[in-house]
C-alpha positions as CSV (number, residue, x, y, z in Angstrom):
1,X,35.1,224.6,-3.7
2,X,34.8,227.7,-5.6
3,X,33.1,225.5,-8.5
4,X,31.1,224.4,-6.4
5,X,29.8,227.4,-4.9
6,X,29.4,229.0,-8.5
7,X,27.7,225.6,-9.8
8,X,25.1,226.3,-7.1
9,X,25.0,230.1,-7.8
10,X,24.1,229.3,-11.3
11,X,21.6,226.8,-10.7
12,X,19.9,229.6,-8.3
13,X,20.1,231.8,-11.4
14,X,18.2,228.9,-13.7
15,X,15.4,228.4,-11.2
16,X,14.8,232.5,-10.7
17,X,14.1,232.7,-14.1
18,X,12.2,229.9,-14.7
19,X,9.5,230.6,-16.8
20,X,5.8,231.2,-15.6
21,X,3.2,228.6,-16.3
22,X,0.8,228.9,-19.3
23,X,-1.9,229.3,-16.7
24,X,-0.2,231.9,-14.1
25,X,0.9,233.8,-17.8
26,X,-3.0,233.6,-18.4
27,X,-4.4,235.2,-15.2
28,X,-1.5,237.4,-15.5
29,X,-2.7,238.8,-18.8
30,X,-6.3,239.3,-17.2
31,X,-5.0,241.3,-15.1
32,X,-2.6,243.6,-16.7
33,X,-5.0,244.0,-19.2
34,X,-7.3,245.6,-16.9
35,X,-4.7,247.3,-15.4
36,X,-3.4,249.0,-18.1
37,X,-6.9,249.7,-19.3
38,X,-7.5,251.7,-16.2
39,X,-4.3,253.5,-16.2
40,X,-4.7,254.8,-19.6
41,X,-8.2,256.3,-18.9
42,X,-6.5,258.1,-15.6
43,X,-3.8,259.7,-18.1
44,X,-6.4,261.0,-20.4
45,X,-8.5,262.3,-16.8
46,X,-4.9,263.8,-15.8
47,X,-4.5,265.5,-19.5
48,X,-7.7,266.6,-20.2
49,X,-8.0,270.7,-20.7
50,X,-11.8,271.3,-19.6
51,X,-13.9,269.6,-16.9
52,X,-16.2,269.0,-19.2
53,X,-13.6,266.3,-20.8
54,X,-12.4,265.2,-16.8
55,X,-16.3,264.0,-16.0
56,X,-16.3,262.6,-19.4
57,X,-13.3,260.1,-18.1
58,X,-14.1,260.3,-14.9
59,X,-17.3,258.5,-16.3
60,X,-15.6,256.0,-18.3
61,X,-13.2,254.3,-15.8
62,X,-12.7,250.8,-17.0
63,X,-15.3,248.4,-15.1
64,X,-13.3,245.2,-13.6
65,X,-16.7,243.2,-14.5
66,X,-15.8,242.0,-18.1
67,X,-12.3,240.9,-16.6
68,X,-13.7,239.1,-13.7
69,X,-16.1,237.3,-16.2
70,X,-12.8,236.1,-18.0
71,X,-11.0,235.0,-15.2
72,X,-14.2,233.2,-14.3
73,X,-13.8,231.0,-16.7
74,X,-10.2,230.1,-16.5
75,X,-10.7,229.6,-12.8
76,X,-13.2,226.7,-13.5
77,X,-11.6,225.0,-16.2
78,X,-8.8,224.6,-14.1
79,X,-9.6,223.8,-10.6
80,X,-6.7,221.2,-9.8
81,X,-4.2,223.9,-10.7
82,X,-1.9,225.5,-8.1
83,X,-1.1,228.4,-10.3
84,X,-5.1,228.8,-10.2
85,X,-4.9,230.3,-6.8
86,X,-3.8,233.5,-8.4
87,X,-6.8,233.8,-10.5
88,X,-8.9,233.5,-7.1
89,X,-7.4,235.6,-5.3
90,X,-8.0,238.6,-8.1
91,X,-11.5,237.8,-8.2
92,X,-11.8,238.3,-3.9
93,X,-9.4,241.1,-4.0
94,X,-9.8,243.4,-7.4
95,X,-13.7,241.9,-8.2
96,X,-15.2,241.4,-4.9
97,X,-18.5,243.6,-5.8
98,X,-19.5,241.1,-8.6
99,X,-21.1,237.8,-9.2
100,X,-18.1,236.1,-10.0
101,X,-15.9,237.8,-6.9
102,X,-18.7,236.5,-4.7
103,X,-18.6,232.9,-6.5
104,X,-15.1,233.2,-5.7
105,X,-15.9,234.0,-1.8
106,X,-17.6,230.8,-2.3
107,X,-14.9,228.7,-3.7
108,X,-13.0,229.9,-0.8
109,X,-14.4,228.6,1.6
110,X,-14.6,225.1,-0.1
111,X,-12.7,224.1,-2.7
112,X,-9.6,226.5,-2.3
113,X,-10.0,226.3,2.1
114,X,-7.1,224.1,2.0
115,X,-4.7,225.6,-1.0
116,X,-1.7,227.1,-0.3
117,X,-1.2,231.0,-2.1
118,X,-4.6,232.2,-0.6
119,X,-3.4,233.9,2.4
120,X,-3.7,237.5,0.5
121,X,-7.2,237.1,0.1
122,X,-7.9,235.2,3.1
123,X,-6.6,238.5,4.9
124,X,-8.8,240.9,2.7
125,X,-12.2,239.1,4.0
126,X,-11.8,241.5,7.1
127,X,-13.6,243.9,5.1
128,X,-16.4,241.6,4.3
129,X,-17.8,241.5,8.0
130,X,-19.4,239.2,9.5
131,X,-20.6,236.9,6.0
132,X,-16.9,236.1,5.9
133,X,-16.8,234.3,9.3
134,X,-18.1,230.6,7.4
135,X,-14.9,230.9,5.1
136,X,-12.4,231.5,7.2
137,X,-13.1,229.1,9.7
138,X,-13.2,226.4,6.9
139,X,-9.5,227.7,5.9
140,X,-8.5,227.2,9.8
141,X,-10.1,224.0,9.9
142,X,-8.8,222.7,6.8
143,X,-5.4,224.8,6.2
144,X,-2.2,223.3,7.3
145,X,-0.1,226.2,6.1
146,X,0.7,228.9,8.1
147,X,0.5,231.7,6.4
148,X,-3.1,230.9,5.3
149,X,-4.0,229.7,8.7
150,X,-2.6,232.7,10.2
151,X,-4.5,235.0,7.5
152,X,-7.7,233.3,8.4
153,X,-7.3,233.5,12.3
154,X,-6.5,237.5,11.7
155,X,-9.1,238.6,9.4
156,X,-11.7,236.8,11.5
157,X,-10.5,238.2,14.9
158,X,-10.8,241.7,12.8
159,X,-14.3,240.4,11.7
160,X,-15.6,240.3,15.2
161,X,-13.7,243.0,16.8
162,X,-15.5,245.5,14.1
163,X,-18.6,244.3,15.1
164,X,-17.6,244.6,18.6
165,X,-16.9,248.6,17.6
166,X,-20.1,248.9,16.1
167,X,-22.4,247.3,18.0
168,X,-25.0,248.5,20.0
169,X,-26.5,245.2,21.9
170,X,-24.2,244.8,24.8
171,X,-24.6,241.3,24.6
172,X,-23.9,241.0,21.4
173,X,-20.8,243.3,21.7
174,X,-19.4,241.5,24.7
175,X,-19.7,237.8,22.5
176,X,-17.7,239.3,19.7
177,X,-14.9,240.4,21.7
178,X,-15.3,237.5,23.1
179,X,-14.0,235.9,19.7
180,X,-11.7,238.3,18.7
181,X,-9.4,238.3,21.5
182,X,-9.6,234.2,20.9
183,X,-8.9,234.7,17.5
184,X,-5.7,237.4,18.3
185,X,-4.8,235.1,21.4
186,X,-4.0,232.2,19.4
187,X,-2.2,234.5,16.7
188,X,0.5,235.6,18.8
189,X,0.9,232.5,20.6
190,X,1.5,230.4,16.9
191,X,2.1,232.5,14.6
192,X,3.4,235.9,15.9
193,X,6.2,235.6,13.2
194,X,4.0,235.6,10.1
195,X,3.8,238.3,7.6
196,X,1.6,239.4,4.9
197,X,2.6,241.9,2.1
198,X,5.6,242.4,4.7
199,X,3.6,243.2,7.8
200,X,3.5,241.5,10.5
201,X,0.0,240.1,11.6
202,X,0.6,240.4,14.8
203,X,1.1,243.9,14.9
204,X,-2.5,245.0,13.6
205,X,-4.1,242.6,16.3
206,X,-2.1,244.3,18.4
207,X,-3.6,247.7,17.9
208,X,-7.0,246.5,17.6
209,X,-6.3,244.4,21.1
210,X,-5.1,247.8,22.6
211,X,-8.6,249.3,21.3
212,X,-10.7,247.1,22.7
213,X,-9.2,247.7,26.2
214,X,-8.1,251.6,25.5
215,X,-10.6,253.0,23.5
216,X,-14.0,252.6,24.6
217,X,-16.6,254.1,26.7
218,X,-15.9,254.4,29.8
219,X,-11.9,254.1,28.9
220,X,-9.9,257.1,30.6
221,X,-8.6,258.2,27.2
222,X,-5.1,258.1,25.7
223,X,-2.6,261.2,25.9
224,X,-2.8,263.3,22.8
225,X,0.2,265.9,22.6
226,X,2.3,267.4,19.8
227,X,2.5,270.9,18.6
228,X,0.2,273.4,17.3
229,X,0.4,275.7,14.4
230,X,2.4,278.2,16.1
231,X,4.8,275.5,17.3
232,X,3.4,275.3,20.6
233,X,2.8,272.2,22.7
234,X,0.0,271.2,24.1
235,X,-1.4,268.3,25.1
236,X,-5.5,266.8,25.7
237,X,-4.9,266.7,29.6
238,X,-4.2,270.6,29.9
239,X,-8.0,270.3,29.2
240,X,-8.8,268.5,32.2
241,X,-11.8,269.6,34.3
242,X,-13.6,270.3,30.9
243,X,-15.5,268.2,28.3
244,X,-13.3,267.8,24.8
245,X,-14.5,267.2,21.3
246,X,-12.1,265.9,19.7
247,X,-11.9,265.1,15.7
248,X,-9.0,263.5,13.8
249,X,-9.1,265.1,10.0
250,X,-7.3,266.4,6.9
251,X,-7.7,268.5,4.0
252,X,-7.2,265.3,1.5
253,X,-10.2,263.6,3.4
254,X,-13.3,264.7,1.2
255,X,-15.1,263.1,3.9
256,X,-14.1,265.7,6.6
257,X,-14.9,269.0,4.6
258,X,-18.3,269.2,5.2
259,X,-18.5,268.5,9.1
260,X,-14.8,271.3,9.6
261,X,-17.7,274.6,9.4
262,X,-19.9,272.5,12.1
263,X,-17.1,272.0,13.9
264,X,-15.8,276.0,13.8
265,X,-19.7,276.8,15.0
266,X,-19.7,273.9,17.4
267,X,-16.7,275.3,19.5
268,X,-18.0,278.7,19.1
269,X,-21.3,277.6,21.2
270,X,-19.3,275.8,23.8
271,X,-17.0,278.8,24.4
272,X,-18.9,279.5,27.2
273,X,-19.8,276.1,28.2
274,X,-16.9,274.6,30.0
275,X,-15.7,273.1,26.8
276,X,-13.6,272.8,23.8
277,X,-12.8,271.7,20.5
278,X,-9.3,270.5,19.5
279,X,-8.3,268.8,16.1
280,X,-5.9,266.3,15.0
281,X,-4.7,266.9,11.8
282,X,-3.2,264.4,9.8
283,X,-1.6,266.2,7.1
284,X,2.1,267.1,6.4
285,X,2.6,270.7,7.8
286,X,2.5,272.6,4.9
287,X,-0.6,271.1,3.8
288,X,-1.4,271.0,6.9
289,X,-1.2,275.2,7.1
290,X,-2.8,275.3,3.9
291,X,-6.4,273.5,5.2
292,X,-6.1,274.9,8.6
293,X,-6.6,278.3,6.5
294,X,-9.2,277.4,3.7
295,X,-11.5,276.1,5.9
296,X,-10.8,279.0,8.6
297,X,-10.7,276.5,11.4
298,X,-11.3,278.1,14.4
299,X,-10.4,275.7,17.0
300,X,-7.0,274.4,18.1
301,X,-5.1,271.4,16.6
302,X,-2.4,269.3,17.0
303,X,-0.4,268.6,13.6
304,X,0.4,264.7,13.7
305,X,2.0,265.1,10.2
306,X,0.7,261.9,9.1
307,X,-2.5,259.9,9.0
308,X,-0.3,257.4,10.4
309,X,1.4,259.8,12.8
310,X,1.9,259.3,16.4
311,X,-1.6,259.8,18.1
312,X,-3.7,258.8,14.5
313,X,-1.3,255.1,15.5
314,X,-2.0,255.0,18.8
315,X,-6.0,255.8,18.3
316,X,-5.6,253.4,15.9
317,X,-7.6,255.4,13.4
318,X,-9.6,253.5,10.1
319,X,-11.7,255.9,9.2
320,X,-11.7,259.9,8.8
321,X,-13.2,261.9,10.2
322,X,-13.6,260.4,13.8
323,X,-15.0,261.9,16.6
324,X,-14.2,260.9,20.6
325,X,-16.1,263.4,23.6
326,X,-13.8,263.4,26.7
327,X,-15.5,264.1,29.6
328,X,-13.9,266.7,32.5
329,X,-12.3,264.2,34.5
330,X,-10.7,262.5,31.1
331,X,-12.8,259.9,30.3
332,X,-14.0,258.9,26.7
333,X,-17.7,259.3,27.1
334,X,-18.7,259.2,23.5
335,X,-16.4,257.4,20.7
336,X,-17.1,257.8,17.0
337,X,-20.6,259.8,17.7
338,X,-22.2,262.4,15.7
339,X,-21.2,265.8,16.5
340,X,-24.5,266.9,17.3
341,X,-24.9,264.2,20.2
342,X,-21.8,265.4,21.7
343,X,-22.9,269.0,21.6
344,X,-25.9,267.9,23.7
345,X,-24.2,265.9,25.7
346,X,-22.1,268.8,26.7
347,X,-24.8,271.4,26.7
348,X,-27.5,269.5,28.7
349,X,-25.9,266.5,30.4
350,X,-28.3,265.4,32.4
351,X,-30.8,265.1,29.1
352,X,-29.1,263.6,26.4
353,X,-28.3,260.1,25.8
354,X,-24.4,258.8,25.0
Protein backbone atom coordinates (compact mmCIF):
# COMPACT_ATOMS: atom_id res chain seq x y z
CA UNK A 1 0.00 0.00 0.00
CA UNK A 2 2.52 2.41 1.01
CA UNK A 3 4.24 1.74 -2.65
CA UNK A 4 1.50 2.28 -3.92
CA UNK A 5 0.65 5.54 -2.53
CA UNK A 6 4.26 6.85 -3.10
CA UNK A 7 4.19 5.34 -6.85
CA UNK A 8 1.24 7.68 -7.30
CA UNK A 9 2.85 10.54 -5.31
CA UNK A 10 5.71 10.45 -7.70
CA UNK A 11 3.85 10.26 -10.77
CA UNK A 12 1.96 13.54 -9.47
CA UNK A 13 5.47 14.96 -9.01
CA UNK A 14 6.33 13.92 -12.98
CA UNK A 15 3.20 15.49 -14.36
CA UNK A 16 3.66 18.99 -12.10
CA UNK A 17 6.81 19.49 -13.73
CA UNK A 18 6.10 18.64 -16.96
CA UNK A 19 7.62 20.87 -19.24
CA UNK A 20 5.71 23.81 -21.10
CA UNK A 21 5.07 23.52 -24.82
CA UNK A 22 7.33 25.25 -27.32
CA UNK A 23 4.43 27.35 -28.10
CA UNK A 24 3.08 28.31 -24.44
CA UNK A 25 7.28 28.89 -23.79
CA UNK A 26 6.86 31.28 -26.91
CA UNK A 27 3.92 33.59 -25.75
CA UNK A 28 5.53 33.24 -22.48
CA UNK A 29 8.66 35.00 -23.62
CA UNK A 30 6.41 37.78 -25.30
CA UNK A 31 5.26 38.55 -22.45
CA UNK A 32 7.96 38.57 -19.92
CA UNK A 33 9.84 40.42 -22.29
CA UNK A 34 7.50 43.17 -22.14
CA UNK A 35 7.16 42.79 -18.73
CA UNK A 36 10.50 43.12 -17.67
CA UNK A 37 10.97 45.93 -20.18
CA UNK A 38 8.42 47.98 -18.30
CA UNK A 39 9.70 47.14 -14.89
CA UNK A 40 13.11 48.29 -15.66
CA UNK A 41 11.97 51.77 -16.93
CA UNK A 42 9.81 52.07 -13.49
CA UNK A 43 13.23 51.39 -11.52
CA UNK A 44 15.07 53.98 -13.35
CA UNK A 45 11.56 56.50 -12.85
CA UNK A 46 11.89 55.28 -8.96
CA UNK A 47 15.90 56.20 -9.00
CA UNK A 48 16.04 59.08 -10.88
CA UNK A 49 17.47 62.30 -8.71
CA UNK A 50 15.68 65.30 -10.69
CA UNK A 51 12.25 65.56 -12.29
CA UNK A 52 13.65 66.52 -14.99
CA UNK A 53 15.08 62.70 -15.39
CA UNK A 54 11.32 61.27 -13.80
CA UNK A 55 9.34 62.99 -16.99
CA UNK A 56 12.15 61.76 -19.04
CA UNK A 57 11.04 57.97 -17.98
CA UNK A 58 7.83 58.75 -17.33
CA UNK A 59 7.87 59.48 -21.21
CA UNK A 60 9.56 56.38 -22.21
CA UNK A 61 7.34 53.61 -20.66
CA UNK A 62 7.71 50.66 -22.80
CA UNK A 63 4.68 50.66 -25.42
CA UNK A 64 2.83 46.99 -25.45
CA UNK A 65 2.31 47.68 -29.43
CA UNK A 66 5.66 46.00 -30.78
CA UNK A 67 4.80 42.98 -28.39
CA UNK A 68 1.32 42.65 -29.46
CA UNK A 69 2.53 42.74 -33.14
CA UNK A 70 4.77 39.67 -32.19
CA UNK A 71 2.31 37.77 -30.56
CA UNK A 72 0.12 38.53 -33.61
CA UNK A 73 1.90 36.54 -35.54
CA UNK A 74 2.41 33.50 -33.42
CA UNK A 75 -1.36 33.57 -32.77
CA UNK A 76 -2.01 33.06 -36.59
CA UNK A 77 0.39 30.56 -37.39
CA UNK A 78 -0.93 28.55 -34.89
CA UNK A 79 -4.68 28.64 -34.74
CA UNK A 80 -5.40 24.76 -33.98
CA UNK A 81 -3.23 25.08 -30.87
CA UNK A 82 -4.63 24.85 -27.31
CA UNK A 83 -1.66 26.44 -25.83
CA UNK A 84 -2.55 29.45 -28.38
CA UNK A 85 -5.28 30.49 -26.11
CA UNK A 86 -2.72 32.15 -23.92
CA UNK A 87 -1.44 34.21 -26.63
CA UNK A 88 -5.17 35.55 -27.16
CA UNK A 89 -5.97 36.17 -24.12
CA UNK A 90 -2.72 38.75 -23.74
CA UNK A 91 -3.71 40.40 -26.71
CA UNK A 92 -7.60 41.14 -25.11
CA UNK A 93 -6.24 41.69 -21.75
CA UNK A 94 -2.48 43.57 -21.82
CA UNK A 95 -3.12 45.02 -25.81
CA UNK A 96 -6.72 45.73 -25.96
CA UNK A 97 -6.05 49.54 -27.32
CA UNK A 98 -4.37 48.19 -30.49
CA UNK A 99 -5.07 46.74 -33.92
CA UNK A 100 -4.05 43.48 -33.12
CA UNK A 101 -5.96 43.40 -29.32
CA UNK A 102 -9.05 44.37 -31.39
CA UNK A 103 -8.26 41.48 -34.12
CA UNK A 104 -8.09 39.44 -31.18
CA UNK A 105 -11.66 40.72 -29.90
CA UNK A 106 -12.48 39.44 -33.19
CA UNK A 107 -11.11 36.02 -33.01
CA UNK A 108 -12.98 35.76 -29.97
CA UNK A 109 -15.90 35.80 -30.90
CA UNK A 110 -15.33 33.26 -33.73
CA UNK A 111 -12.67 31.17 -34.00
CA UNK A 112 -11.64 30.92 -30.11
CA UNK A 113 -15.97 31.16 -28.94
CA UNK A 114 -15.72 27.65 -28.26
CA UNK A 115 -11.90 27.07 -26.71
CA UNK A 116 -11.48 26.22 -23.40
CA UNK A 117 -8.59 28.79 -21.36
CA UNK A 118 -10.52 31.93 -22.51
CA UNK A 119 -12.65 32.57 -19.61
CA UNK A 120 -9.92 35.41 -18.28
CA UNK A 121 -10.51 37.42 -21.15
CA UNK A 122 -13.99 36.58 -21.74
CA UNK A 123 -14.54 38.27 -18.13
CA UNK A 124 -12.38 41.41 -19.09
CA UNK A 125 -14.85 42.33 -22.04
CA UNK A 126 -17.03 43.96 -19.23
CA UNK A 127 -15.04 46.94 -19.78
CA UNK A 128 -15.53 47.01 -23.39
CA UNK A 129 -19.33 48.02 -23.16
CA UNK A 130 -21.71 47.43 -25.20
CA UNK A 131 -19.37 46.34 -28.71
CA UNK A 132 -18.55 43.25 -26.54
CA UNK A 133 -22.19 42.02 -26.37
CA UNK A 134 -21.73 39.98 -30.24
CA UNK A 135 -18.74 38.01 -28.63
CA UNK A 136 -19.87 36.89 -25.67
CA UNK A 137 -23.04 35.64 -26.81
CA UNK A 138 -21.16 33.63 -29.45
CA UNK A 139 -18.97 32.07 -26.41
CA UNK A 140 -22.53 31.21 -24.58
CA UNK A 141 -23.84 29.87 -27.65
CA UNK A 142 -21.01 27.91 -28.64
CA UNK A 143 -19.03 27.21 -25.22
CA UNK A 144 -19.69 24.01 -23.42
CA UNK A 145 -17.26 24.79 -20.53
CA UNK A 146 -18.20 26.34 -17.63
CA UNK A 147 -15.95 28.51 -16.65
CA UNK A 148 -16.02 30.25 -20.11
CA UNK A 149 -19.71 30.12 -20.31
CA UNK A 150 -20.01 31.50 -16.92
CA UNK A 151 -17.37 34.31 -17.88
CA UNK A 152 -19.40 35.22 -20.80
CA UNK A 153 -22.86 35.27 -19.04
CA UNK A 154 -21.14 37.68 -16.27
CA UNK A 155 -19.30 40.14 -18.24
CA UNK A 156 -22.38 40.59 -20.44
CA UNK A 157 -24.86 40.95 -17.55
CA UNK A 158 -22.08 43.73 -16.37
CA UNK A 159 -22.23 44.98 -20.03
CA UNK A 160 -25.83 45.94 -19.82
CA UNK A 161 -26.17 46.78 -16.24
CA UNK A 162 -23.40 49.73 -16.94
CA UNK A 163 -25.46 50.95 -19.52
CA UNK A 164 -28.35 50.62 -17.43
CA UNK A 165 -26.24 53.09 -14.77
CA UNK A 166 -25.50 55.36 -17.42
CA UNK A 167 -28.28 55.76 -19.32
CA UNK A 168 -30.51 58.51 -19.78
CA UNK A 169 -33.51 57.01 -22.16
CA UNK A 170 -35.69 55.35 -19.77
CA UNK A 171 -36.56 53.03 -22.22
CA UNK A 172 -33.44 52.17 -23.02
CA UNK A 173 -32.38 51.87 -19.35
CA UNK A 174 -35.31 49.66 -18.40
CA UNK A 175 -34.34 47.02 -21.60
CA UNK A 176 -30.80 46.76 -20.28
CA UNK A 177 -31.75 45.78 -16.91
CA UNK A 178 -33.88 43.98 -18.45
CA UNK A 179 -30.77 41.79 -19.70
CA UNK A 180 -28.66 41.99 -16.99
CA UNK A 181 -30.74 40.61 -14.39
CA UNK A 182 -31.26 37.65 -17.20
CA UNK A 183 -27.82 37.41 -17.57
CA UNK A 184 -27.04 37.32 -13.38
CA UNK A 185 -30.38 35.10 -13.02
CA UNK A 186 -29.07 32.40 -14.94
CA UNK A 187 -25.55 32.78 -13.27
CA UNK A 188 -26.51 31.98 -9.92
CA UNK A 189 -28.92 29.38 -10.81
CA UNK A 190 -25.87 27.27 -13.07
CA UNK A 191 -23.03 28.33 -12.16
CA UNK A 192 -23.01 30.07 -8.71
CA UNK A 193 -19.87 27.95 -7.85
CA UNK A 194 -17.50 29.31 -10.55
CA UNK A 195 -14.51 31.29 -9.93
CA UNK A 196 -12.29 33.52 -11.77
CA UNK A 197 -8.73 34.61 -10.50
CA UNK A 198 -10.33 33.12 -7.15
CA UNK A 199 -13.45 35.12 -7.02
CA UNK A 200 -16.49 34.02 -7.13
CA UNK A 201 -18.75 35.37 -10.06
CA UNK A 202 -21.53 35.29 -8.37
CA UNK A 203 -20.59 37.54 -5.84
CA UNK A 204 -19.91 40.72 -8.17
CA UNK A 205 -23.44 40.08 -9.81
CA UNK A 206 -24.54 40.12 -6.63
CA UNK A 207 -23.49 43.68 -5.77
CA UNK A 208 -24.39 44.98 -9.01
CA UNK A 209 -28.01 43.06 -8.57
CA UNK A 210 -28.19 44.90 -5.12
CA UNK A 211 -27.45 48.29 -7.23
CA UNK A 212 -29.82 48.14 -9.50
CA UNK A 213 -32.56 47.70 -6.83
CA UNK A 214 -30.68 49.84 -3.89
CA UNK A 215 -29.00 52.52 -5.57
CA UNK A 216 -30.98 54.50 -7.85
CA UNK A 217 -33.21 57.39 -8.04
CA UNK A 218 -35.87 57.27 -6.27
CA UNK A 219 -34.12 54.36 -3.89
CA UNK A 220 -34.40 55.33 -0.08
CA UNK A 221 -30.59 55.16 0.35
CA UNK A 222 -28.43 52.77 2.18
CA UNK A 223 -27.18 53.49 5.96
CA UNK A 224 -23.74 55.06 5.94
CA UNK A 225 -22.17 54.99 9.56
CA UNK A 226 -18.68 54.59 11.07
CA UNK A 227 -16.51 57.05 12.87
CA UNK A 228 -15.23 60.41 12.23
CA UNK A 229 -11.91 61.86 12.80
CA UNK A 230 -12.35 62.47 16.35
CA UNK A 231 -13.58 58.90 16.80
CA UNK A 232 -17.09 59.88 16.85
CA UNK A 233 -19.97 57.98 15.29
CA UNK A 234 -22.22 59.18 13.19
CA UNK A 235 -24.24 57.95 10.77
CA UNK A 236 -26.28 59.54 7.20
CA UNK A 237 -29.74 59.23 8.95
CA UNK A 238 -28.80 61.68 11.89
CA UNK A 239 -29.19 63.92 8.82
CA UNK A 240 -32.69 63.29 8.23
CA UNK A 241 -35.00 66.13 7.52
CA UNK A 242 -32.14 67.67 5.47
CA UNK A 243 -30.68 67.31 1.89
CA UNK A 244 -27.06 65.39 1.95
CA UNK A 245 -24.19 65.59 -0.49
CA UNK A 246 -22.47 63.01 -0.11
CA UNK A 247 -18.88 62.07 -1.94
CA UNK A 248 -16.83 58.95 -1.53
CA UNK A 249 -12.90 60.00 -1.99
CA UNK A 250 -9.19 59.67 -1.01
CA UNK A 251 -6.10 61.45 -1.08
CA UNK A 252 -4.48 58.59 -3.54
CA UNK A 253 -7.36 59.36 -6.04
CA UNK A 254 -5.82 62.17 -8.35
CA UNK A 255 -9.16 62.26 -9.61
CA UNK A 256 -10.80 63.66 -6.34
CA UNK A 257 -8.23 66.59 -5.70
CA UNK A 258 -9.59 69.02 -7.68
CA UNK A 259 -13.41 68.80 -6.93
CA UNK A 260 -12.27 68.45 -2.37
CA UNK A 261 -11.98 72.84 -2.53
CA UNK A 262 -15.55 72.76 -4.41
CA UNK A 263 -16.67 70.61 -2.08
CA UNK A 264 -15.22 72.80 1.20
CA UNK A 265 -17.11 75.95 -0.59
CA UNK A 266 -20.10 73.96 -1.50
CA UNK A 267 -20.92 73.04 2.21
CA UNK A 268 -19.99 76.51 3.22
CA UNK A 269 -22.99 77.87 0.96
CA UNK A 270 -25.49 75.36 2.21
CA UNK A 271 -24.68 76.08 5.85
CA UNK A 272 -27.57 77.97 5.88
CA UNK A 273 -29.56 76.07 3.58
CA UNK A 274 -30.93 73.06 5.41
CA UNK A 275 -28.04 71.05 4.14
CA UNK A 276 -24.86 69.36 4.45
CA UNK A 277 -21.88 67.87 3.20
CA UNK A 278 -20.35 64.61 4.53
CA UNK A 279 -17.40 62.56 3.02
CA UNK A 280 -16.47 59.08 2.82
CA UNK A 281 -13.04 58.57 2.97
CA UNK A 282 -11.44 55.64 1.76
CA UNK A 283 -8.05 55.83 2.98
CA UNK A 284 -6.28 53.98 5.90
CA UNK A 285 -6.53 56.48 9.00
CA UNK A 286 -3.30 57.77 8.97
CA UNK A 287 -3.42 58.73 5.51
CA UNK A 288 -6.59 59.26 6.00
CA UNK A 289 -5.64 62.29 8.71
CA UNK A 290 -2.94 63.30 6.56
CA UNK A 291 -5.57 64.35 3.33
CA UNK A 292 -8.28 65.37 5.56
CA UNK A 293 -5.57 68.11 6.60
CA UNK A 294 -3.77 69.08 3.22
CA UNK A 295 -6.72 69.73 1.54
CA UNK A 296 -8.31 71.52 4.78
CA UNK A 297 -11.57 69.73 4.31
CA UNK A 298 -14.14 71.36 5.93
CA UNK A 299 -16.97 69.14 6.09
CA UNK A 300 -17.55 65.90 8.06
CA UNK A 301 -16.40 62.41 7.03
CA UNK A 302 -16.72 59.00 7.84
CA UNK A 303 -13.17 57.02 7.61
CA UNK A 304 -14.15 53.66 5.85
CA UNK A 305 -10.33 52.75 5.99
CA UNK A 306 -10.49 51.10 2.70
CA UNK A 307 -11.71 51.70 -0.77
CA UNK A 308 -13.12 48.46 -0.28
CA UNK A 309 -14.31 49.19 3.25
CA UNK A 310 -17.67 48.70 4.57
CA UNK A 311 -19.99 51.47 3.02
CA UNK A 312 -17.38 51.95 -0.35
CA UNK A 313 -18.70 47.67 -0.56
CA UNK A 314 -22.02 48.11 0.03
CA UNK A 315 -22.33 51.33 -2.42
CA UNK A 316 -20.64 49.21 -4.46
CA UNK A 317 -18.26 51.94 -5.56
CA UNK A 318 -16.20 51.72 -9.33
CA UNK A 319 -15.14 54.84 -9.67
CA UNK A 320 -13.76 57.84 -7.38
CA UNK A 321 -14.94 60.35 -6.79
CA UNK A 322 -18.81 59.66 -6.64
CA UNK A 323 -21.32 61.79 -5.74
CA UNK A 324 -25.10 60.63 -4.38
CA UNK A 325 -27.78 63.90 -3.17
CA UNK A 326 -30.04 62.50 -0.43
CA UNK A 327 -33.03 64.29 -0.09
CA UNK A 328 -34.62 65.27 3.54
CA UNK A 329 -36.71 62.43 3.98
CA UNK A 330 -33.65 59.97 2.89
CA UNK A 331 -34.11 59.35 -0.50
CA UNK A 332 -31.29 59.24 -3.27
CA UNK A 333 -32.48 62.07 -5.52
CA UNK A 334 -29.38 62.51 -7.58
CA UNK A 335 -26.72 59.47 -8.00
CA UNK A 336 -23.35 60.13 -9.61
CA UNK A 337 -24.24 63.96 -10.61
CA UNK A 338 -22.16 66.90 -10.90
CA UNK A 339 -21.73 68.79 -7.84
CA UNK A 340 -23.02 71.90 -9.20
CA UNK A 341 -26.53 70.23 -10.07
CA UNK A 342 -26.80 69.04 -6.64
CA UNK A 343 -26.06 72.51 -5.23
CA UNK A 344 -29.04 73.81 -7.32
CA UNK A 345 -30.99 71.19 -6.66
CA UNK A 346 -30.66 72.02 -3.03
CA UNK A 347 -30.70 75.79 -3.33
CA UNK A 348 -33.68 76.21 -5.70
CA UNK A 349 -35.62 72.94 -5.78
CA UNK A 350 -38.42 73.79 -7.48
CA UNK A 351 -36.01 75.06 -10.60
CA UNK A 352 -33.44 72.75 -11.23
CA UNK A 353 -33.61 69.57 -13.05
CA UNK A 354 -32.24 66.00 -11.31
Amino acid sequence: MRFFVVLLLSAASLFAQTPASPLATEIRAIIDEYENSVRANTQKLIAAATEEEKNKYRASIPSAGPYATKMMALVQANLDQPDVVKGVNWLVTGAASFPEGQEALKMLGSTFADRKGIAEAVKQLEYHGLPAEPVLKAVIEKNTNREERAAALYALGAVHFKNFDASADRVSAAASKDKALECFQQLNTDFSDVSIQGFKLSDFAAKMLFEMTNLQVGCEAPEIEGKDADGVDFKLSDYRGKYVIVIFWGGWCHACHGILPLMNQAAATLKDKNAAVIGVNTDIETEARKALADYQISFRNVLDNTSSGPNTTLYNLRNFPTLYLIDPKGVIAIKNGSLETMVAKIVAPNDSGK
